[in-house]
LUMSE-792863 format. One record per atom (N, C-alpha, C): x, y, z. Coordinates in Angstrom, 2 decimals. Layout:
! LUMSE-792863
<rec X="X" Y="Y" Z="Z"/>
...
END
This chain:
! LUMSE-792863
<rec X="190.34" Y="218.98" Z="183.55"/>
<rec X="189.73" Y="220.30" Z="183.55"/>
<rec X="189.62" Y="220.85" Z="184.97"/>
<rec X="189.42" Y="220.49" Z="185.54"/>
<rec X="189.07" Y="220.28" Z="187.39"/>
<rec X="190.55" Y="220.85" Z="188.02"/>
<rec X="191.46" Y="220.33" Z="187.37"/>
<rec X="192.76" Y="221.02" Z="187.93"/>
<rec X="193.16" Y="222.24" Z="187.26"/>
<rec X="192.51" Y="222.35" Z="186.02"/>
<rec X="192.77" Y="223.85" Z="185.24"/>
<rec X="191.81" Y="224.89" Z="185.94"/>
<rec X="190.71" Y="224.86" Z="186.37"/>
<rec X="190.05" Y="225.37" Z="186.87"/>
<rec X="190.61" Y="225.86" Z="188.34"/>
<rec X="190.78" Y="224.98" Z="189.21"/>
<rec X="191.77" Y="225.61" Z="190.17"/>
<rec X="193.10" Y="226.29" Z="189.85"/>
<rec X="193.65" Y="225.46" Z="188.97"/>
<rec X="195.01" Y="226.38" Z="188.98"/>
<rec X="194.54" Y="228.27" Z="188.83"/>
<rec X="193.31" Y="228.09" Z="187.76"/>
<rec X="193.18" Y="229.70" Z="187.38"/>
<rec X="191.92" Y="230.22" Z="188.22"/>
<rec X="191.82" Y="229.84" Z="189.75"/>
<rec X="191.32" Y="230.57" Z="190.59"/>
<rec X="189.81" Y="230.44" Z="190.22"/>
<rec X="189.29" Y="229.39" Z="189.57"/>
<rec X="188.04" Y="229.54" Z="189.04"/>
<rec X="187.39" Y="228.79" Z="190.02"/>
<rec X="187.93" Y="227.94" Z="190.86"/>
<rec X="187.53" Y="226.91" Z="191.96"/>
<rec X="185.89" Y="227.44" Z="192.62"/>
<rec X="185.83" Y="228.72" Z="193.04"/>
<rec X="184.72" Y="228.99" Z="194.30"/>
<rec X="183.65" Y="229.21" Z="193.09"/>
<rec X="184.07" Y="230.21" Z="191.74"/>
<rec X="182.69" Y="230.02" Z="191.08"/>
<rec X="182.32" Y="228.72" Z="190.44"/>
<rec X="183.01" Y="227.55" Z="190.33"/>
<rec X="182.53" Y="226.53" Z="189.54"/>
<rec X="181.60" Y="226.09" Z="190.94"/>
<rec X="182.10" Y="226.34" Z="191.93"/>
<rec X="181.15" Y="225.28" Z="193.09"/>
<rec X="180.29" Y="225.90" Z="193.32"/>
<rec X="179.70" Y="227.69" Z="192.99"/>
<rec X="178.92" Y="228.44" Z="193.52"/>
<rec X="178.05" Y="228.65" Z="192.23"/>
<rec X="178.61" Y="228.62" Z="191.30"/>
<rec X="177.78" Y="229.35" Z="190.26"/>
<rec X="177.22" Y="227.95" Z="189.17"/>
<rec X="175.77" Y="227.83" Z="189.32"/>
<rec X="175.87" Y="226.07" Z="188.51"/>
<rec X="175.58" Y="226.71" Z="187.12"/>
<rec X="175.13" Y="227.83" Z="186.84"/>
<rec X="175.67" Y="227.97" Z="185.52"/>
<rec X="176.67" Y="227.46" Z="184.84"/>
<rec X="178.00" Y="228.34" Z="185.65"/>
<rec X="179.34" Y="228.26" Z="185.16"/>
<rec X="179.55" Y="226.93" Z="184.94"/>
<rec X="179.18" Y="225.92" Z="186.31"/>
<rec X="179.89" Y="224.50" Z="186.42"/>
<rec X="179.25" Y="224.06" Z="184.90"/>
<rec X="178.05" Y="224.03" Z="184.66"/>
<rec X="177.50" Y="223.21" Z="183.47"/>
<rec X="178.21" Y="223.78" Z="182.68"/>
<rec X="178.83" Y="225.35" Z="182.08"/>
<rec X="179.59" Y="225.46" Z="180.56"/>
<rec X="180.73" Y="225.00" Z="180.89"/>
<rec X="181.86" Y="224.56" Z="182.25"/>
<rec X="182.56" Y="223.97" Z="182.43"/>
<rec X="182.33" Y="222.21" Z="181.78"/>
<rec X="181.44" Y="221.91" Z="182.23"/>
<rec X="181.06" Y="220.66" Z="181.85"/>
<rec X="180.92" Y="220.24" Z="180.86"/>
<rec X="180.32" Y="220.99" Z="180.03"/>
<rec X="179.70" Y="220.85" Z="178.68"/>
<rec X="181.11" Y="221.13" Z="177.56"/>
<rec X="182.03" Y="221.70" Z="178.05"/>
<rec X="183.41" Y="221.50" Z="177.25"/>
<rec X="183.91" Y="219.79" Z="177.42"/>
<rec X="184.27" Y="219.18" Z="178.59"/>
<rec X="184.34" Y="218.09" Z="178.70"/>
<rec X="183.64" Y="216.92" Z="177.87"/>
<rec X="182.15" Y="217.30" Z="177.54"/>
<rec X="181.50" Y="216.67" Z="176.99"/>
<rec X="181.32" Y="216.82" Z="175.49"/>
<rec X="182.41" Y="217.71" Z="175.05"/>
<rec X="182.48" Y="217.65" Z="173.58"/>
<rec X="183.40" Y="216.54" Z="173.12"/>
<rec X="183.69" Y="215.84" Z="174.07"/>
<rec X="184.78" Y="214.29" Z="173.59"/>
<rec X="183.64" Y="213.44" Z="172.55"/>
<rec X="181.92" Y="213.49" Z="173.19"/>
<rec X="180.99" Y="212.45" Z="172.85"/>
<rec X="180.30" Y="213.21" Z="171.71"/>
<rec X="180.90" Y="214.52" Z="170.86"/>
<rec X="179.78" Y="215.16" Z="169.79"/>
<rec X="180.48" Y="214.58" Z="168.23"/>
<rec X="180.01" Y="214.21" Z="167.95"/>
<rec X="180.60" Y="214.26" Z="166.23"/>
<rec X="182.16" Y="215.06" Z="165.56"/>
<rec X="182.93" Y="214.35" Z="165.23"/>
<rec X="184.37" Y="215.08" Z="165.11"/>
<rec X="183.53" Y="216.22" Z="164.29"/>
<rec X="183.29" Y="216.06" Z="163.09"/>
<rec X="182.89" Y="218.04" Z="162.02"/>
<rec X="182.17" Y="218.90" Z="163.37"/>
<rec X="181.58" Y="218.39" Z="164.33"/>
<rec X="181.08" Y="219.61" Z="164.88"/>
<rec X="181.35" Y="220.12" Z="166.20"/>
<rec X="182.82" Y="219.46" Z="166.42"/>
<rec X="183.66" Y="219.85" Z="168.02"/>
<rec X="183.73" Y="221.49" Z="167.53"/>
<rec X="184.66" Y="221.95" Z="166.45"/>
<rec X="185.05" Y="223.38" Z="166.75"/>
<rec X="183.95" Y="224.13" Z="166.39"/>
<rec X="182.74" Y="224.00" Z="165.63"/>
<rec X="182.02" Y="224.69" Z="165.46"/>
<rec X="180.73" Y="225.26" Z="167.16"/>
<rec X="180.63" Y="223.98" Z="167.57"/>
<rec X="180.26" Y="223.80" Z="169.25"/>
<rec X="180.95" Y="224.12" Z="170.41"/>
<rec X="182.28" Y="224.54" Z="170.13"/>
<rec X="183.10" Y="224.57" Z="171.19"/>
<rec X="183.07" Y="226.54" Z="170.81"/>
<rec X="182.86" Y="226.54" Z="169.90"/>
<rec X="183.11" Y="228.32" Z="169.47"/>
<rec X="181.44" Y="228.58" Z="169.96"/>
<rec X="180.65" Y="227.90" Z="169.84"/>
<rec X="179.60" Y="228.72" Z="170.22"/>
<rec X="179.72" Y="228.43" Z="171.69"/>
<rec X="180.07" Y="227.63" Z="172.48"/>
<rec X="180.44" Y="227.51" Z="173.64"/>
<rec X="181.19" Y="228.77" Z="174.71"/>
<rec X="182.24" Y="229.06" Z="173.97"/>
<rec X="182.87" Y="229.76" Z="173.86"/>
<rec X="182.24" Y="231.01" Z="174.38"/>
<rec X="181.08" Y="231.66" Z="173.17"/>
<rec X="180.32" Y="232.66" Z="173.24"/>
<rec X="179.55" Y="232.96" Z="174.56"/>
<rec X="179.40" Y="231.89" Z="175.49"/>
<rec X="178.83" Y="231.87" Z="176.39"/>
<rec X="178.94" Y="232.11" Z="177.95"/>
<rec X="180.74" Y="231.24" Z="177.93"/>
<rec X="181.61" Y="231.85" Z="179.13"/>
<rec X="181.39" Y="233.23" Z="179.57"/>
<rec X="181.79" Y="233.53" Z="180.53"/>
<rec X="181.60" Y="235.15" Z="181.08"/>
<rec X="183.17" Y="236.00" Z="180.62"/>
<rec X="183.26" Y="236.68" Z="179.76"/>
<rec X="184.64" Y="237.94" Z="179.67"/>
<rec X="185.07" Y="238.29" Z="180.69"/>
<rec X="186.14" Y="237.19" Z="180.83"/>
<rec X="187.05" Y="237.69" Z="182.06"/>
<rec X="188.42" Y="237.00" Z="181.52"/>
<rec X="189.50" Y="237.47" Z="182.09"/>
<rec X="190.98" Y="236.80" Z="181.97"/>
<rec X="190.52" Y="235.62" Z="182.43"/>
<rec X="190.49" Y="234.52" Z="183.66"/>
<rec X="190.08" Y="233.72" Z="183.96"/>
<rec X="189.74" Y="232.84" Z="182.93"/>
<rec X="188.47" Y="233.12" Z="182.68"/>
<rec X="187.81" Y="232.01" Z="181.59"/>
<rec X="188.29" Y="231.55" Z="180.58"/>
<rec X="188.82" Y="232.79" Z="180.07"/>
<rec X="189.59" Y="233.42" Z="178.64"/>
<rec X="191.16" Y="232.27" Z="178.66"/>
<rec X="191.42" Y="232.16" Z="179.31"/>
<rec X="192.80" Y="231.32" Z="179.73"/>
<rec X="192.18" Y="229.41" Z="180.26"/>
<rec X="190.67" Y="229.72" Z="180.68"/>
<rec X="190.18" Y="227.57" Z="180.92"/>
<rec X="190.35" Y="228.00" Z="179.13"/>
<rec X="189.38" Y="228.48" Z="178.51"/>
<rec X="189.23" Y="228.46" Z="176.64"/>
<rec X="190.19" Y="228.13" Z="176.00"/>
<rec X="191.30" Y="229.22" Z="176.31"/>
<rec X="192.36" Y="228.67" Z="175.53"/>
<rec X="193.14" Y="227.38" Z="175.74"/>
<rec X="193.28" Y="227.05" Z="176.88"/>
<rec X="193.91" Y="226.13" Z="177.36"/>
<rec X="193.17" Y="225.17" Z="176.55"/>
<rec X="191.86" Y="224.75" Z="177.27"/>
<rec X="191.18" Y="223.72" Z="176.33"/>
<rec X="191.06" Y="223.68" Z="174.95"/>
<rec X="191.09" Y="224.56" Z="174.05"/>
<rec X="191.19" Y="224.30" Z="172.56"/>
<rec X="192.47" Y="224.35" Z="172.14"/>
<rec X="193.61" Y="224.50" Z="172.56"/>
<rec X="195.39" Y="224.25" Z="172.48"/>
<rec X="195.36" Y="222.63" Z="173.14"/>
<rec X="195.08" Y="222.79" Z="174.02"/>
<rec X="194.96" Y="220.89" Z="174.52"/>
<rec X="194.04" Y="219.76" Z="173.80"/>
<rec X="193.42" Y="220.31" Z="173.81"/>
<rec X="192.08" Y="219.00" Z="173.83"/>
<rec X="191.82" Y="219.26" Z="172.36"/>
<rec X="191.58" Y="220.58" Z="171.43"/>
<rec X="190.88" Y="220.57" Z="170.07"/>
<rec X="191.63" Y="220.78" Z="169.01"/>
<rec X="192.97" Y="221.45" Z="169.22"/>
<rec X="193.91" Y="221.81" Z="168.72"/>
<rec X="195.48" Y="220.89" Z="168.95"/>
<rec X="195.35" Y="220.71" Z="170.12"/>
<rec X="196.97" Y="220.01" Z="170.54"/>
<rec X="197.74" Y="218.75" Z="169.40"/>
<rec X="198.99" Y="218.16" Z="169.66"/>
<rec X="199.06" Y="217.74" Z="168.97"/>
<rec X="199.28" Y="216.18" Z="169.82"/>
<rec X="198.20" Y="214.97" Z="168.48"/>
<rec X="198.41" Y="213.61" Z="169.11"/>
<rec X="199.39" Y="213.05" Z="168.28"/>
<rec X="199.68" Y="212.02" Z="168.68"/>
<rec X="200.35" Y="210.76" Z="168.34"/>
<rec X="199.97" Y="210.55" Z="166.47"/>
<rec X="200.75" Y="210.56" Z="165.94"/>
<rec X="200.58" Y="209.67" Z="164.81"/>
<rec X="199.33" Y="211.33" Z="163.41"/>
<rec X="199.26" Y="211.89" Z="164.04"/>
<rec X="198.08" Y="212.86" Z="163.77"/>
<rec X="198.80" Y="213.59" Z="162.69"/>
<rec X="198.03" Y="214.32" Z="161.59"/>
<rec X="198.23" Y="215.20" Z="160.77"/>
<rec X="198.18" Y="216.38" Z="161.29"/>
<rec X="198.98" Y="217.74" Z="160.62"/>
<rec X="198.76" Y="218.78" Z="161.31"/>
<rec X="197.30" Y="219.06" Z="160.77"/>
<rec X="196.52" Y="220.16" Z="162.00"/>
<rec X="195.34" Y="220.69" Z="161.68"/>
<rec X="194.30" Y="219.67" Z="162.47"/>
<rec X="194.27" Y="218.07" Z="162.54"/>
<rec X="193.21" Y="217.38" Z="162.57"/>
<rec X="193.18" Y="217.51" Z="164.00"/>
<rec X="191.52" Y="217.46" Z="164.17"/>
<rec X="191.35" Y="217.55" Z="165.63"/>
<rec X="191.80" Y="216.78" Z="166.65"/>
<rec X="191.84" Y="216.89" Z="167.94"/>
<rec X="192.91" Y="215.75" Z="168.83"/>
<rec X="191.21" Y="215.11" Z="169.17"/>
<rec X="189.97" Y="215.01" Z="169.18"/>
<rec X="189.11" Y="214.45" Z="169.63"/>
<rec X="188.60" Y="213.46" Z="168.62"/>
<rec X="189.84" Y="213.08" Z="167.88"/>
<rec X="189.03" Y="211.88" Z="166.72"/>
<rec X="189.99" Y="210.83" Z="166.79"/>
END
């Protein structure tokens, strides 16, 4: 996440703004929530980021990678965090 964040210029507010860093964080930490309630937590998560291109592009990235992507051996649809 740390390198997605730089790549999309988000670098000076994650170190300035500890808001931001914690909803940064708190995506990371949906690895440790219950598989039924990653996408329902990650959408209210979601709700919380600030509306900007920026953010809008860590979001997507992370739910195409991490909640959505596809693993090894996996059915389509099932989450990649189980």
């Amino acid at each position: 996440m740390h390198r997605k964040v730089q790549e999309l210029g988000l670098r000076q507010r994650y170190d300035e703004d500890l808001e931001y860093a914690h909803l940064v964080k708190c995506m990371t930490a949906l690895s440790f929530v219950p598989t039924a309630d990653v996408e329902g937590l990650f959408e209210s998560l979601s709700e919380e980021f600030p509306q900007n291109e920026a953010s809008d592009e860590l979001l997507s990235y992370f739910k195409s990678t991490h909640i959505q992507g596809p693993i090894s051996g996996a059915e389509e649809g099932q989450l990649c965090f189980q």
